[in-house]
VEXKE-349667 format. One record per residue (C-alpha): x, y, z; chain; residue number from 1. Coordinates in steps of 0.2 Angstrom, whole numbers, plus 5000, padded with zeros to 4 digits. Example, Ala and Ser with C-alpha at 12.3 -4.5 7.8 and 13.67 -1.06 7.14 Angstrom:
<atoms>
<atom X="5062" Y="4978" Z="5039" ch="A" i="1"/>
<atom X="5068" Y="4995" Z="5036" ch="A" i="2"/>
</atoms>
This chain:
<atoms>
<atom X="5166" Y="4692" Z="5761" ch="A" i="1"/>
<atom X="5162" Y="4708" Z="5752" ch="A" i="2"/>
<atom X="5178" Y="4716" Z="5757" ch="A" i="3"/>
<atom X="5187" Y="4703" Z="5750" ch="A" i="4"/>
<atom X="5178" Y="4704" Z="5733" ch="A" i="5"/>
<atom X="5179" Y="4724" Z="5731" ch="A" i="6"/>
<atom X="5198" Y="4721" Z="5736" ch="A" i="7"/>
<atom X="5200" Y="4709" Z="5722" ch="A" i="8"/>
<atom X="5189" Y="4721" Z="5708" ch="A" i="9"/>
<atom X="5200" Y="4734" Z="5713" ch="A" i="10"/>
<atom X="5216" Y="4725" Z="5709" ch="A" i="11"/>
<atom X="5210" Y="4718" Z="5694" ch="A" i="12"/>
<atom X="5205" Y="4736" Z="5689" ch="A" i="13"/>
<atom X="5223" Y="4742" Z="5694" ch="A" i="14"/>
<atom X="5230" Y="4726" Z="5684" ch="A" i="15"/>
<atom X="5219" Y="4731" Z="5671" ch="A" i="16"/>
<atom X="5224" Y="4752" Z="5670" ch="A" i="17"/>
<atom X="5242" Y="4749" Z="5671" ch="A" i="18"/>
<atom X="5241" Y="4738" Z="5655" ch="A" i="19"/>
<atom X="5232" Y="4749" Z="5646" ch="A" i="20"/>
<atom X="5245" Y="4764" Z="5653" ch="A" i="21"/>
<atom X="5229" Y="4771" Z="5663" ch="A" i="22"/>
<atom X="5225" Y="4790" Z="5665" ch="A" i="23"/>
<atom X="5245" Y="4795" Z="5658" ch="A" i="24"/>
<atom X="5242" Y="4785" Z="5644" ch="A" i="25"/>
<atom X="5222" Y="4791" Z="5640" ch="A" i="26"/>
<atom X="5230" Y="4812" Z="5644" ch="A" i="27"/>
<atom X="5244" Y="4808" Z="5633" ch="A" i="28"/>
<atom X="5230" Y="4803" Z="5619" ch="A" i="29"/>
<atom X="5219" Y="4818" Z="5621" ch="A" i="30"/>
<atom X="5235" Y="4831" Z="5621" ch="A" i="31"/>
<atom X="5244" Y="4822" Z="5605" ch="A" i="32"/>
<atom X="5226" Y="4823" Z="5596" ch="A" i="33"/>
<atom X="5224" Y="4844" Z="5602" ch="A" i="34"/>
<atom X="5244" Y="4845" Z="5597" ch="A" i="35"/>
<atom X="5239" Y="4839" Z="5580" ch="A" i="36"/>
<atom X="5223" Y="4850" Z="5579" ch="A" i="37"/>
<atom X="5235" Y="4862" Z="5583" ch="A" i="38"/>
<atom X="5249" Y="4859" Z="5571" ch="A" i="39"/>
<atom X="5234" Y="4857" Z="5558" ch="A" i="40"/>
<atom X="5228" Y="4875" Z="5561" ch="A" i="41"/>
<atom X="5243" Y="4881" Z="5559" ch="A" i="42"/>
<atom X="5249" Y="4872" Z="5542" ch="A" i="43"/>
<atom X="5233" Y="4883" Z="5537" ch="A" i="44"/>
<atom X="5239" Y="4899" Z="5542" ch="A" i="45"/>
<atom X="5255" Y="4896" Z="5534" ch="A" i="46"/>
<atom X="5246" Y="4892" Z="5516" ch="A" i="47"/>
<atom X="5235" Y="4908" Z="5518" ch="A" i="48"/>
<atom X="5252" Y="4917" Z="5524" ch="A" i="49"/>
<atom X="5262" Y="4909" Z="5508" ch="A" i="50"/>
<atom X="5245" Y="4915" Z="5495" ch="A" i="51"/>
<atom X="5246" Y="4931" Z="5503" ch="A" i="52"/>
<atom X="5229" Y="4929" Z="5506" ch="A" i="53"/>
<atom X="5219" Y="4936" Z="5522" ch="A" i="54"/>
<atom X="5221" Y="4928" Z="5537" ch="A" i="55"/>
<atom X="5206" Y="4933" Z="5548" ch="A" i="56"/>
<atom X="5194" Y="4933" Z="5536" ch="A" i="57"/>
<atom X="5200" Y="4917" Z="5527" ch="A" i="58"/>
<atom X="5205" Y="4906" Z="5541" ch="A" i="59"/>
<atom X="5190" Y="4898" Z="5544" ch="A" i="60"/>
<atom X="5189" Y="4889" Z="5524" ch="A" i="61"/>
<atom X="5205" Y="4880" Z="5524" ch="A" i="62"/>
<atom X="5200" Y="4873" Z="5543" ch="A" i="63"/>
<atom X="5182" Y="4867" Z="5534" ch="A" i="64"/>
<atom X="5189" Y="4859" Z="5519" ch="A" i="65"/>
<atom X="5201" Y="4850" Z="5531" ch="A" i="66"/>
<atom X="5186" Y="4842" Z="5542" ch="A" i="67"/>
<atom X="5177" Y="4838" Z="5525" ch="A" i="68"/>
<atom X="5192" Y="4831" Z="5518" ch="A" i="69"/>
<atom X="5191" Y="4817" Z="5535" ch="A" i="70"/>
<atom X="5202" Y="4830" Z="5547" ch="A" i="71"/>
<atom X="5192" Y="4826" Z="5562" ch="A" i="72"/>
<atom X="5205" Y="4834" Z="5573" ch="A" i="73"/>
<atom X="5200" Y="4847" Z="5566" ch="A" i="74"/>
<atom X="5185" Y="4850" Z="5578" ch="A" i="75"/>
<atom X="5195" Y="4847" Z="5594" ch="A" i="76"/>
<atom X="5203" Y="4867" Z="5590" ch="A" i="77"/>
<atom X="5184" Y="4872" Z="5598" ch="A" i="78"/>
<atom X="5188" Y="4869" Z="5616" ch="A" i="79"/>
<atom X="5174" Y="4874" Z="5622" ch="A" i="80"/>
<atom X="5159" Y="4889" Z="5620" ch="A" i="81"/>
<atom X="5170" Y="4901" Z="5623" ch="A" i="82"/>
<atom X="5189" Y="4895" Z="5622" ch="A" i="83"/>
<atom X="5195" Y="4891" Z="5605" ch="A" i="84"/>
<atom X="5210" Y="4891" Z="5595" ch="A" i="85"/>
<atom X="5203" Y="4901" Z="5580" ch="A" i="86"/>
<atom X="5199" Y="4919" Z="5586" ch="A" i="87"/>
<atom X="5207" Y="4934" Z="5579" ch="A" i="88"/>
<atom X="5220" Y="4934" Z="5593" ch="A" i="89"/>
<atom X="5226" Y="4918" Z="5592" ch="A" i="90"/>
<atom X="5229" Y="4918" Z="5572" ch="A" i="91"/>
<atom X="5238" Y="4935" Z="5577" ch="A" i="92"/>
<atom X="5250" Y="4924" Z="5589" ch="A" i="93"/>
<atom X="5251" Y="4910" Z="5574" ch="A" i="94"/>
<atom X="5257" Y="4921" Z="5561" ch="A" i="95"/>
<atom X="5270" Y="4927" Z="5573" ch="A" i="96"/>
<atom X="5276" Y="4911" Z="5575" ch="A" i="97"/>
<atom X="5273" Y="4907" Z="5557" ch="A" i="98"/>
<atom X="5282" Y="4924" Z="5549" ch="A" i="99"/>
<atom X="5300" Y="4918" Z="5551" ch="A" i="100"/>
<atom X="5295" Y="4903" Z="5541" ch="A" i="101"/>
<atom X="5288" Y="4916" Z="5527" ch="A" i="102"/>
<atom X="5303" Y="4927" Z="5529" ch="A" i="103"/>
<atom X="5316" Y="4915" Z="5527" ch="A" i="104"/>
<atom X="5305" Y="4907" Z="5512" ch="A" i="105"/>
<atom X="5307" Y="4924" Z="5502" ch="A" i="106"/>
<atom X="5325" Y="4925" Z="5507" ch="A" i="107"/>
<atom X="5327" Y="4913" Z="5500" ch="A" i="108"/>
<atom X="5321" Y="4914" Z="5482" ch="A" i="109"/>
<atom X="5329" Y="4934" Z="5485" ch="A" i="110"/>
<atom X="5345" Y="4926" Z="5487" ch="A" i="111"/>
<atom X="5346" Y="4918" Z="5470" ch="A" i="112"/>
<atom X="5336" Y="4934" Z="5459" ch="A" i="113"/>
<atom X="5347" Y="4943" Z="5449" ch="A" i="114"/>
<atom X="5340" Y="4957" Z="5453" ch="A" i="115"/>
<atom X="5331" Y="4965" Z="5469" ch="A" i="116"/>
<atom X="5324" Y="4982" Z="5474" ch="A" i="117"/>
<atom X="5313" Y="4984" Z="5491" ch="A" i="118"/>
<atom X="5300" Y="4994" Z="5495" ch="A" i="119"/>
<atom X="5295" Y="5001" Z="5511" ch="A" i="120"/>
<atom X="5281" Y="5013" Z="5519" ch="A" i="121"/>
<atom X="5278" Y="5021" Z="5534" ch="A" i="122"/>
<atom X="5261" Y="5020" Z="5543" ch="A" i="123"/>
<atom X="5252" Y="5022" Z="5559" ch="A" i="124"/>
<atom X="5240" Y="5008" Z="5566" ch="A" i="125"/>
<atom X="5224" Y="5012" Z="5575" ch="A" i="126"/>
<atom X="5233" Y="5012" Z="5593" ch="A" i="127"/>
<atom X="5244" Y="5024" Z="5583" ch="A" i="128"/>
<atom X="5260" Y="5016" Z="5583" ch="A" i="129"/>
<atom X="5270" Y="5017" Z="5572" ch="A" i="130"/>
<atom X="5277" Y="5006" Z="5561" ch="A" i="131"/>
<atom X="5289" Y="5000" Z="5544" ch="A" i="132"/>
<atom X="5282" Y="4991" Z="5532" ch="A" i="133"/>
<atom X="5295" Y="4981" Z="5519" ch="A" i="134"/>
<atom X="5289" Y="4972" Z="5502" ch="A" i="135"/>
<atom X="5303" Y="4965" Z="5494" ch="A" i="136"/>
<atom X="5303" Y="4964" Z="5474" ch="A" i="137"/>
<atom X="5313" Y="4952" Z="5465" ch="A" i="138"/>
<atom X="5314" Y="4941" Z="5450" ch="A" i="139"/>
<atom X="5308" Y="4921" Z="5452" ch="A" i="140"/>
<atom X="5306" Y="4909" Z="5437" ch="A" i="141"/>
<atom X="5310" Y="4928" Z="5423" ch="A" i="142"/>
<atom X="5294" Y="4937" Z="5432" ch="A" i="143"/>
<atom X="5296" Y="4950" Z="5444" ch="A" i="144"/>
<atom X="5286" Y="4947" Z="5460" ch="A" i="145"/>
<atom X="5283" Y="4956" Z="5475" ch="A" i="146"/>
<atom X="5282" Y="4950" Z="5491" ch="A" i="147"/>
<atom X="5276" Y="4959" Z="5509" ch="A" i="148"/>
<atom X="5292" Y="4953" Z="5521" ch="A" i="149"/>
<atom X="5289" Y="4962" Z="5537" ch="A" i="150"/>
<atom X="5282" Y="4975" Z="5549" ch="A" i="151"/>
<atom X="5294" Y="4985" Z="5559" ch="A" i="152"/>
<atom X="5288" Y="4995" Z="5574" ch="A" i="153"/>
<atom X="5298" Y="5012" Z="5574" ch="A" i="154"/>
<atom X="5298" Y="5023" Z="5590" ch="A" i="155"/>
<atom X="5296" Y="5039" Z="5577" ch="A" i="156"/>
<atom X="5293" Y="5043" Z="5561" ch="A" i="157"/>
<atom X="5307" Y="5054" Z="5556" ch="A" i="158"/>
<atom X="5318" Y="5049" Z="5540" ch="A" i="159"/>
<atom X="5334" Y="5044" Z="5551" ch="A" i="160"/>
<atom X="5324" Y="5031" Z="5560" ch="A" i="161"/>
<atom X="5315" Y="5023" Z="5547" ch="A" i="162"/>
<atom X="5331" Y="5023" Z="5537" ch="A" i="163"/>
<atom X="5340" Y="5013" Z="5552" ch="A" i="164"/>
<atom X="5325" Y="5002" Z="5552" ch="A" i="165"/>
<atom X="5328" Y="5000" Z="5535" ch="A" i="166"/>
<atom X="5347" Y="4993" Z="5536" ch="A" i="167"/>
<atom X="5342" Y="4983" Z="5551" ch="A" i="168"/>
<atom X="5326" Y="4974" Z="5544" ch="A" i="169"/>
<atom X="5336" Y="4970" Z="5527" ch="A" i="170"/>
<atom X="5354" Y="4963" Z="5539" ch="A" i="171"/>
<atom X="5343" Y="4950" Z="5547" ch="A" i="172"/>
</atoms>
């Protein structure tokens, strides 16, 4: 009867999903390949964090030469028209994530310099918040190189708090 031979197609499609893993296995797929555009993207960031070079304007080459160079996954960072993990905020969130990784790098090479010095500045952004910026200058390799190591927010601008920004940016 016809029952009987849906019945059996439908077990032999069941047989046939739970060898290949079915629906887990095929999301499992589709979220390792958007982890690993993911990952990609950010090994960008971190090389255009590491030239010191700019990261909105700049973000888009390094994710280029990646596709040319056979990165397909590449593509699967454009989720759809509108959603995508290349705008303006999300490279903000990446280089969050990624400054500690920076930081610690120049620490690093500052740790074995003979001699160090850091410069810092005061500035107010556009929503007018105030912050501390720290560039630490060392000596790597017999040059002297300067390197930008972090932004501090500070609630005022007065010399006392900026100094106690100071101490606490360069103690951690």
């Amino acid at each position: 009867t016809l029952s009987h031979v849906d019945a059996v197609s439908a077990e032999a499609s069941a047989v046939s999903a739970h060898r290949s893993g079915g629906v887990c296995a095929m999301m499992e797929e589709r979220i390792s390949i958007k982890r690993q555009a993911v990952i990609g993207a950010m090994k960008c960031h971190y090389w255009l964090a590491k030239e010191e070079t700019a990261h909105h304007t700049k973000f888009s080459s390094p994710l280029e030469l990646g596709k040319l160079l056979g990165c397909a996954y590449l593509s699967e960072l454009q989720v759809s028209k509108r959603t995508n993990y290349t705008s303006h905020r999300i490279i903000d969130e990446f280089l969050v994530v990624l400054s500690d990784l920076v930081e610690q790098d120049i620490l690093c090479k500052v740790a074995v310099s003979p001699a160090v010095g850091i410069l810092c500045d005061e500035s107010t952004d556009v929503s007018n918040l105030k912050q501390l910026e720290v560039y630490v200058r060392f000596v790597l390799n017999g040059k002297a190189k300067t390197c930008f190591l972090k932004i501090k927010d500070i609630p005022n601008g007065t010399a006392e708090t900026i100094e106690q920004k100071l101490i606490d940016a360069c103690q951690k």
